[in-house]
Every structure is written in structure tokens, then in C-alpha cells.
C-alpha positions, 0 to 999 in steps of 0.5 A: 085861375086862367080860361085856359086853366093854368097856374104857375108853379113856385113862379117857374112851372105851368100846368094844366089844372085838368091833369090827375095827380097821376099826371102830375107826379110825371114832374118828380125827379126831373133835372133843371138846367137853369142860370145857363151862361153865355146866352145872349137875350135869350139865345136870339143873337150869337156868342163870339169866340176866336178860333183856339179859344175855349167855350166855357159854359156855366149852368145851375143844373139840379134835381128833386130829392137831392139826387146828384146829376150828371151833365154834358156840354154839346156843341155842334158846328154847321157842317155837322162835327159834334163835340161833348164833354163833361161838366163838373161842379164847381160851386158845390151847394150852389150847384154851379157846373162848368164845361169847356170845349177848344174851338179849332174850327172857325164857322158858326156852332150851336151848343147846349147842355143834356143833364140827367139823374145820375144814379151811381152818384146818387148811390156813392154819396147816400152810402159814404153819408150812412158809414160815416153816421155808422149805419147798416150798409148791407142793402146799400152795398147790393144796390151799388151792385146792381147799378154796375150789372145794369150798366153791364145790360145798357152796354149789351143793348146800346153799345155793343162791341164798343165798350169791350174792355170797360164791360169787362173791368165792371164784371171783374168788379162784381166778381171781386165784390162777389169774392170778398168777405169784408164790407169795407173792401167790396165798398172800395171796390164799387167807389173806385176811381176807374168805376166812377170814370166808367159810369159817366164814360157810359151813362144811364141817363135818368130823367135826362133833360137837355136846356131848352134851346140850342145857343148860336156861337160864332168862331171867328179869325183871332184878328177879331179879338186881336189886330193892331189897325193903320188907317191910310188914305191913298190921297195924303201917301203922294210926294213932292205935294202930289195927291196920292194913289193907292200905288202909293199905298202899296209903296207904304205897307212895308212902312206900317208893317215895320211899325208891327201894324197887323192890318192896314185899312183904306177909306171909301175908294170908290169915285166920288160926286161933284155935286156940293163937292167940299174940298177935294171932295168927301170920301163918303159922298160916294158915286159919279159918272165913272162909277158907284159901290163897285168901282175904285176911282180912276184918280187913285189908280182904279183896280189895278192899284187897289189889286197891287195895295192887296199884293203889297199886304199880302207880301208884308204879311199885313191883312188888307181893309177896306172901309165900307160906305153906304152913303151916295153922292148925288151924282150915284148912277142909281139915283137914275138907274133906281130912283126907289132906292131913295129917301125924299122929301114930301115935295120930291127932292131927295132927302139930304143925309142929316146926322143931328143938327149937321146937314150933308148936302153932298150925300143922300141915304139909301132906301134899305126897305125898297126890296132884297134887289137893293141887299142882294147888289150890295152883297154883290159888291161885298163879294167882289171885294172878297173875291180881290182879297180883301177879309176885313171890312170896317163900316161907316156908321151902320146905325144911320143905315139898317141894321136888319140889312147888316145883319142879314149881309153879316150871316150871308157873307159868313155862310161863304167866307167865315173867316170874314170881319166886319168893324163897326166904325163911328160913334153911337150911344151904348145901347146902339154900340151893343147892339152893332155887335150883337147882331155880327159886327166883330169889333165896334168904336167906343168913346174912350178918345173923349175919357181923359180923366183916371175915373171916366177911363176906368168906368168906361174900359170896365164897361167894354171889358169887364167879366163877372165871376162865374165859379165863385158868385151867388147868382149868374147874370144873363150876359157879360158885354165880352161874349158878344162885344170887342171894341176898337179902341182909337186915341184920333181919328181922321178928324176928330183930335180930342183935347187930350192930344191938341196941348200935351205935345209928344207925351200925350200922344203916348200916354193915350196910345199906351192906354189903347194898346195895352186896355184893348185887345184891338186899337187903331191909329190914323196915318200921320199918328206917329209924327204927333200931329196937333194941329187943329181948328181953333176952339175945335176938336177937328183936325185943322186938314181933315182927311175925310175931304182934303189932302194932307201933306204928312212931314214923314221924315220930321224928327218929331215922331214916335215911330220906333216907339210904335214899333216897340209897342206893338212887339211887346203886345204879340210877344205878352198873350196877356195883352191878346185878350179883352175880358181879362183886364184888371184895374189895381189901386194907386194913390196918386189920381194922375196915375192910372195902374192895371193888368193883364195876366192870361188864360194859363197864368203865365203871362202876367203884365201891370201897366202904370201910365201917368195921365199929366203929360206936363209933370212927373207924379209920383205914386205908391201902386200895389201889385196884386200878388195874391192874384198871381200865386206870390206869397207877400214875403217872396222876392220877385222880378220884373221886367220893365218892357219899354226900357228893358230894365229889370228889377227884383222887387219884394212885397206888394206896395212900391213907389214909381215916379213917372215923367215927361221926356223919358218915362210917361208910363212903365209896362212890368212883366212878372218873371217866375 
């Protein structure tokens, strides 16, 4: 035993020894809350959902002696408007209940569960057991009465002139009950449909317990689960082999949103340094004379041209990015203005930015431990981007910078502007990639540029994407990554082009851009994507012209592209809410291993989208795929049909099994739509 005198009780239950029995016996009866889902590491960061969605919660909520409970889901948003609603058993024996609440409302919420000893339940279940064994129900019948004339009492006292009408069903209930003769009659009365509605509408709360905590949530704007993302940089938008301004880029926005982009984003704008200047320079070694986080270069049209870029948007209904880096040049004007704001070397020198074994010996990192002076200018420098219009932010390696800082910053700007996005850009481990989006980022990268194979695809989509069965498992586990995670998935980015695109000419391209629109809610492409750029560094995967330091000419009008087929991508992804989603991808089985085949079927079960994608850009594979009919409701004797969306054939198709022959030139992949 303990100094302090307490035990544990069945591993759950402390107490202090000292306690009479008297004492003791306070525990009978309570109602336990346990297994609640979602909560993430222990409700310290917040659950994610977009506005229209739902919440949907599940617990173990039960009581001693086998009593029946009753629950309810409460949630409540920061400026104080409260939504409850019913929780019912969906896993009788296992006593798993389930709520669900619509979010309307973007903002921050916190929600939890009160449960309590419902009495009536209790009651109904214990008599309709003993008329069914044949028992005496005489004294059964007059408790079941007297729970109503209580009810009646709770009305008086608590709620009056609010539930007029129901007291007056129940009174009318007694009065029949009082009326009648027959035993059979009076218990159809007390267990009637309306009376159990009345008894939860207005409950006597025995032994009520509420969970521990209340949970944080999130409700964000929908592009935080669903966004098509352009990656355009001002420099390579110029013509006639001039570098390009942001003027520029306001020029191309109608371009991109013809493609059905939903957001165009910009790199870094600021003004970059001199100093061991690469190329025409890097476009995260940010700060000269002219300026540092809060100015736009003058090269590239300075405010003026990023305010006509954020017009542009707006006229072509795109939502406008921007790029966030918190890296400086050694020419930043606060090295001078705030020397402590700094990292240095044991002899004085600042230190250099190193990422592994790569030194930048044109960018220094910032001191995030040097005061909330430093966090509250750049908050100022977020705040000035918002107030220009921008809502999207996608930032440069947070990991190599602080991840408090990024946190707090995420919460501040979310208090003014909730309808503020923050994408976590870069390549980190999954610990790290986990918790970028635990603490606020609303989407992160992933490493699915480096998974070619039908193997490492599927582990690592299911990784990001995967959910658990809530209703029909034995046991709930703490989390799934879904409630808090989203990733942006990216086939190239400015630099880095995988070996999966440098030899597959046009059809890898596309295969892997299938792959990243239809697995993921959200995918992004870099400028210049579309015309199928395989141009790299002998023996490297780096692009041969990286736009991170150099001017890239893009031959826009070469007939080596896909735009049209970009386009057509994109409006079967808005028009399929299937595809809308993260957490509701399924991967099906297919007998060839070059052919990779899944699914998306939506919240309402009336979308339903099977994808097949062939991963040899080379040859034509052949497979035998298996459509999961059970899943959607088709007997496997029906006959069906199916639209394939990206020729826009239809088929009637009867059974699970069918053959595909998928190939090179014409039919790299197949995205079907069941028809009902």
C-alpha cells in the first residue's frame, strides 16, 4: 500500500483506504464513459473537421448492475452556441454508442459526453424479460407508473410551462393505465413508442456522469480537406525569355483556373540576399536592403503586383496562397536591427542553415527562443498577408524552425480569422508528419513521390488515410490518423522529380497524377507539370532547372502536354463527392501486380468511384479486378452499370469479377462510376 494510502481498483478505480464502507458504497451505480473516440493524445491537441460535416463520436458508456444508460453528445463553440444530441447503442453487449452532430459553423468547439442511469430503460427491459419468462408483473407495472408521475414532478419543478403538452400525453397515459382492466393493455401503454421519446426528451438523470474532459475540435473551410493546388512561380511566368513578375501571374490565374485549379500558390516574394546568391538567387534565403518578411520584391512588381495577383484569384474564382519562410539571407535587415534574434557559432559568426549533411551557406535560421517580441512580428507579417487577401498559407519546412511558435501562431491567427489555412510543406519522418498536424497545420506532405511500387503505394496511402471500424469492432483504439491529419499529395515538386516520372515520358505523368488526385482529398502540381517536364541532372532526382534558384523557361505551347486531360481530371473530382473525402478510400484486389485498383464511395452511399490505374508506363497489363458489390448493396446476380469517366463509355456489367486491359497511348488508367 502506498504513504498516501491508495489502491487501485480492477486497475481503473483509486481510492483512499481510509474511506468507511459507508464511503465506499457512493461508487454503486455510476455510469462509466470509457474508449471515447476521437480524442487525440488525450484530448491535449484538436480534432479536425470541415464545415458541413459531421462529428461523430463514439464511446463505452455503461453501469453497474446492469442498469440501461442514456447519453448525449454536447458540443460547444467558442462563442458559446451549444448543440446536444442523442447517443444510441450500436453494439449491443458491447455497449458502444454512437452521436453525431452537422457542423455549420467554421471556428473552434469543445465537445463531451454526459451519461447517466436511465431509469425508464432500465425498467421496460426488466419487465419485457420477466413477461417473456412468464413472471408476475403486477409490481413491475405500478413502478413503470410512478416513473411517469415522477417525470411529471421533474416537469413541475425544473421545467415548467416548457413541456405543456408532453406533461399532458404522460397524465393521460396514467389515467388510460388507471382506466384499464387488462395487464397486457396498460404494459402497451407504459412501453409505447411516444412515452420512451418523452422519457429521453426530458430525462431524470441518475447517477449522471459527464467524461472527464472536455475535447478540442477544429471546424475548418472545406478547402482544408478538399483543394486542387498550382504551384506558380512569378519568375518563369515572363515571355519572350524575360523573367517574370507577379503581373504576370495575375495574367495566368485565368490559365489555371480553366485547368479547375481550386488554389494557386506563390513561393517566397519577399526580396532575396546577395550574399553567396546561387543562380538568380534562392527564393528561401529571404531579406536585402529593400526588405524582409513583410515586403515583395521590387523585381517582381512589389505590392502592387502581388495585390493584382490576389484580384486575379478572386476574379477567376481560385483562392490565392502564398508560401511562408522563415529562413533569412545574410543580408536580412534584422541581423543588424536584432542581432539576438539569431543562432551563432561558438566564435561569433552566425551559424549557416544546415539540413543533414547540406550546408546553405546563403541562409541563417532564426532564433525562435529569443522572446514573444520575435512571434509577435512575425504574426504581424501573417496578419498583413490576410489583411491583402490572402487565406492559404503553405509553409517552409516548419520542423527546422519551432514547432511551439507554429502552434501558438496557428491558434492566434485562428481567434481572428478561422477560415485561415496552414499547409505543412517539406519532407520529414512520420512521427514529425504527425505531429505538424496535430498541433494546427491543416494539411502536411507525404513521401508518396518516392512510392512507385503497388505495395509501398498502398501501405503508405492507408497509413495517411485509413480509418478503423467503429460500430462493428471489439475494441476502439486512441486515434485514427484521419481526425487530425490530411496530406497534400504532390507527384514533383520544384525540384525534386522522382525516377518514376524522368523515364515514363507522358503516361507517367499521368498515372501518377491519377494516383494523387483521386487517393487524396488534396494534390498539388508545380507550373510547367502539365507539359510533362522530365528534364533532370544526370543520376539525380532534381529537376535539370530548379525554380527554387533559377529561371525556368516553360514551352507553353509545345503539343506535348496534358492539359485538357488536367481539366478533365479536376471536373470529375468536384462533380464525384466520393473523391472529397480522405478517410473513405478502400484498396480492392486485382491480380495483376502492375495494376493497382480502389475506391471511394461517400458519406450517403450515393457516389460510389473504383479506380484502376496501370503503374508500367511501358506496356499494357491485363487484370482480373473484383468489384466489392457487398459493399455497395448489389446482389452479385444483379446487372449493373458503369461509367467510365475519363472516355465517357458506359458499360453494363453483371457480377464481381471483370477482365481490364489497360495501356500506354490511350487507356493508362479507368476511373468507373456505379450507376443505380
Amino acid at each position: 500500500m502506498s504513504e498516501n494510502n491508495t489502491s487501485e481498483v480492477s486497475g481503473y478505480l483509486s481510492y483512499d483506504s481510509s474511506f468507511s464502507d459507508n464511503d465506499i458504497s457512493l461508487y454503486k451505480g455510476a455510469v462509466f464513459i470509457e474508449n471515447l473516440f476521437p480524442e487525440i493524445s488525450a484530448g491535449k491537441y484538436y480534432v479536425k473537421r470541415v464545415v458541413g460535416e459531421e462529428l461523430v463520436v463514439f464511446a463505452d458508456i455503461f453501469s453497474e448492475a446492469k442498469k440501461k444508460v442514456s447519453a448525449v453528445l454536447i458540443c460547444k463553440k467558442q462563442s458559446g452556441k451549444k448543440y446536444e444530441t442523442r447517443m444510441f447503442e450500436v453494439n449491443p453487449g458491447l455497449s458502444r454508442f454512437k452521436g453525431s452532430i452537422r457542423l455549420d459553423e467554421i471556428g473552434s468547439y469543445k465537445y463531451t459526453i454526459e451519461a447517466w442511469v436511465d431509469e425508464y430503460a432500465t425498467w421496460s427491459d426488466a419487465i419485457v424479460s420477466k413477461k417473456n419468462n412468464g413472471a408476475n408483473i403486477d409490481a413491475d407495472l405500478n413502478d413503470g407508473v410512478d416513473i411517469l408521475r415522477n417525470r411529471i414532478l421533474l416537469i413541475n419543478s425544473e421545467h415548467k410551462d416548457i413541456y405543456d403538452e408532453d406533461k399532458s400525453f404522460l397524465q393521460e397515459v396514467i389515467r388510460q393505465f388507471n382506466l384499464s382492466g387488462n395487464k397486457s393493455e396498460k404494459m402497451e401503454l407504459l412501453l409505447s413508442e411516444k412515452v420512451s421519446e418523452v422519457m429521453h426528451k426530458i430525462p431524470f438523470k441518475s447517477c449522471s456522469s459527464k467524461y472527464y474532459k472536455e475535447l478540442k475540435l477544429v471546424v475548418e473551410p472545406r478547402v482544408a480537406e478538399f483543394s486542387s493546388w498550382y504551384n506558380m512561380y512569378p519568375r518563369s511566368q515572363g515571355e519572350n525569355g524575360e523573367a517574370g513578375t507577379l503581373f504576370d501571374c495575375a495574367k495566368k490565374v485565368e490559365y489555371v483556373s480553366d485547368m479547375g485549379f481550386d488554389v494557386v500558390c506563390l513561393p517566397p516574394v519577399q526580396p532575396l540576399g546577395d550574399t553567396n546568391r546561387k543562380y538568380s538567387g534562392n527564393l528561401y534565403s529571404v531579406g536585402s536592403k529593400d526588405g524582409g518578411f513583410g515586403d515583395v520584391a521590387r523585381s517582381l512588381g512589389g505590392l502592387n503586383g502581388l495585390k493584382e495577383f490576389v484580384k486575379s484569384c478572386y476574379d477567376n474564382s481560385v483562392l490565392a496562397a502564398l508560401e511562408l519562410c522563415f529562413f533569412c539571407s545574410l543580408d536580412h535587415p534584422w541581423i543588424k536591427e536584432y542581432p539576438d534574434r539569431f543562432l551563432y557559432n561558438t566564435d561569433g559568426s552566425l551559424k549557416i542553415y544546415e539540413k543533414g549533411a547540406e550546408m546553405h551557406d546563403d541562409m541563417v535560421s532564426l532564433n525562435f527562443s529569443a522572446g514573444r517580441s520575435l512571434w509577435q512580428d512575425l504574426k504581424e507579417v501573417v496578419d498583413f498577408w490576410i489583411d491583402i487577401g490572402i487565406k492559404l498559407f503553405k509553409v517552409t519546412m516548419p520542423y527546422d524552425t519551432s514547432l511551439d511558435f507554429w502552434q501558438w501562431l496557428i491558434a492566434e491567427i485562428r481567434k481572428k480569422d478561422p477560415d485561415v489555412c496552414f499547409v505543412a510543406d517539406g519532407f520529414c519522418k512520420p512521427a514529425m508528419l504527425e505531429q505538424l498536424a496535430r498541433i494546427g497545420f491543416s494539411q502536411v506532405n507525404s513521401y508518396y513521390m518516392w512510392r512507385d511500387t503497388k505495395n509501398s503505394i498502398i501501405e503508405h496511402i492507408n497509413y495517411l488515410t485509413s480509418r478503423k471500424d467503429r460500430e462493428g469492432s471489439t475494441q476502439i483504439s486512441t486515434f485514427d490518423t484521419p481526425d487530425y491529419l490530411r496530406p497534400n499529395i504532390s507527384p514533383s515538386t520544384s525540384d525534386i522529380l522522382p525516377w518514376s516520372l524522368q523515364k515514363g515520358g507522358v503516361e507517367s505523368f499521368v498515372l501518377r497524377l491519377v494516383m494523387a488526385a483521386t487517393m487524396s482529398s488534396s494534390y498539388s502540381i508545380i507550373n510547367g507539370y502539365e507539359l510533362c517536364e522530365d528534364n533532370a541532372i544526370s543520376g539525380k532526382e532534381v529537376y535539370e532547372i530548379n525554380e527554387r534558384f533559377q529561371v525556368k523557361k516553360h514551352k507553353w505551347g509545345e503539343p506535348r502536354n496534358i492539359k485538357e486531360f488536367i481539366k478533365n481530371l479536376n471536373q470529375i473530382r468536384k462533380e464525384n463527392t466520393a473523391l472529397h473525402q480522405n478517410d473513405n478510400l478502400r484498396f480492392y484486389h486485382s491480380s495483376n501486380s502492375n495494376v493497382i485498383f480502389y475506391g471511394k464511395v461517400d458519406n450517403e452511399k450515393k457516389n460510389f468511384i473504383l479506380i484502376a490505374v496501370n503503374l508500367d508506363p511501358f506496356n499494357a497489363n491485363g487484370s482480373d479486378i473484383w468489384f466489392p458489390l457487398s459493399d455497395f448493396g448489389i446482389a452479385s446476380s444483379a446487372t449493373y452499370k458503369v461509367e467510365e469517366l475519363l472516355s465517357g463509355e458506359s458499360y453494363e456489367w453483371k457480377g464481381e469479377n471483370h477482365f481490364i486491359n489497360l495501356y500506354p497511348n490511350g487507356r493508362q488508367c479507368v476511373i468507373y462510376r456505379l450507376v443505380f
